[in-house]
C-alpha positions in Angstrom: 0.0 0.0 0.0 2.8 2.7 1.1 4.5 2.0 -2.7 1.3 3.1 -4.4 0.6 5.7 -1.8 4.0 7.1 -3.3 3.3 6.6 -6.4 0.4 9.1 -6.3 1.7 11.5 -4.1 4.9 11.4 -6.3 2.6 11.9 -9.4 0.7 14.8 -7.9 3.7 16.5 -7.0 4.7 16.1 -10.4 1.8 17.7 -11.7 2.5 21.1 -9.4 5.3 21.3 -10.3 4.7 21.2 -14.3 1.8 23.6 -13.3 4.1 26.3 -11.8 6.6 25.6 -14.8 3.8 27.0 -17.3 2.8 29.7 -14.1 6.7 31.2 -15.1 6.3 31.6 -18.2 2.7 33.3 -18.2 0.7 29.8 -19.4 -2.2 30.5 -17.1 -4.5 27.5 -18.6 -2.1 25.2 -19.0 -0.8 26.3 -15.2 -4.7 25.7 -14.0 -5.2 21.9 -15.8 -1.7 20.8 -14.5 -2.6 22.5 -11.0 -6.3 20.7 -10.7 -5.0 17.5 -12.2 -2.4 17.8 -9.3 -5.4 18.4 -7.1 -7.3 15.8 -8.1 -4.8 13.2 -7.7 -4.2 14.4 -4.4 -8.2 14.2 -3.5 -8.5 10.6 -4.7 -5.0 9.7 -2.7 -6.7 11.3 0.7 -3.2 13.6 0.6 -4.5 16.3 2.8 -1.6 18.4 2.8 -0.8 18.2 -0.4 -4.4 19.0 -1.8 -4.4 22.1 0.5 -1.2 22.8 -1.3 -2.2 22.8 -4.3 -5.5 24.5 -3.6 -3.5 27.9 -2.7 -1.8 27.5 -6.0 -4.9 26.7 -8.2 -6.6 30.1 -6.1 -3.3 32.3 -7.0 -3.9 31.2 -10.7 -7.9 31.5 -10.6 -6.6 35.2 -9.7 -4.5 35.9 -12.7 -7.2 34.7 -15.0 -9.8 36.5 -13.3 -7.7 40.0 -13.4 -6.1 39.1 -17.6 -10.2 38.7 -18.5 -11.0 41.9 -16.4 -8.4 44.1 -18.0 -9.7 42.7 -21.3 -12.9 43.9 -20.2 -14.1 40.4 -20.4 -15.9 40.4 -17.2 -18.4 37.9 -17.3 -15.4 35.4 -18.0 -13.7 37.0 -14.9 -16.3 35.5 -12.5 
């Protein structure tokens, strides 16, 4: 059990960090799928501190979307 426990956690962590790789270099979207993939994995493993981890970065990049479709005066999509 601990191997796949690893596994996953390994995986998730993976997945943040590939999500704050594309966060860098400004690719928001790509940023959010890594960062809820990371988060989802993390759910499904019952990784509590990880998922909270990843939840502050998903909110940080839920921001910066929010704020790019405001100041494109997209602000229905900024919701």
């Amino acid at each position: 059990m601990s191997v796949e426990f690893k596994y996953v956690e390994g995986q998730a962590y993976s997945l943040q960090g590939l999500g704050i790789c594309d966060e860098k270099v400004f690719n928001y979207f790509e940023a959010k799928d890594y960062l809820e993939n990371a988060l989802e994995r993390a759910v499904e493993g019952a990784l509590e501190n990880p998922a909270r981890e990843f939840s502050r970065d998903l909110v940080r990049i839920y921001q910066t979307i929010a704020i790019q479709y405001q100041n494109n005066n997209e602000f229905d999509l900024s919701l």
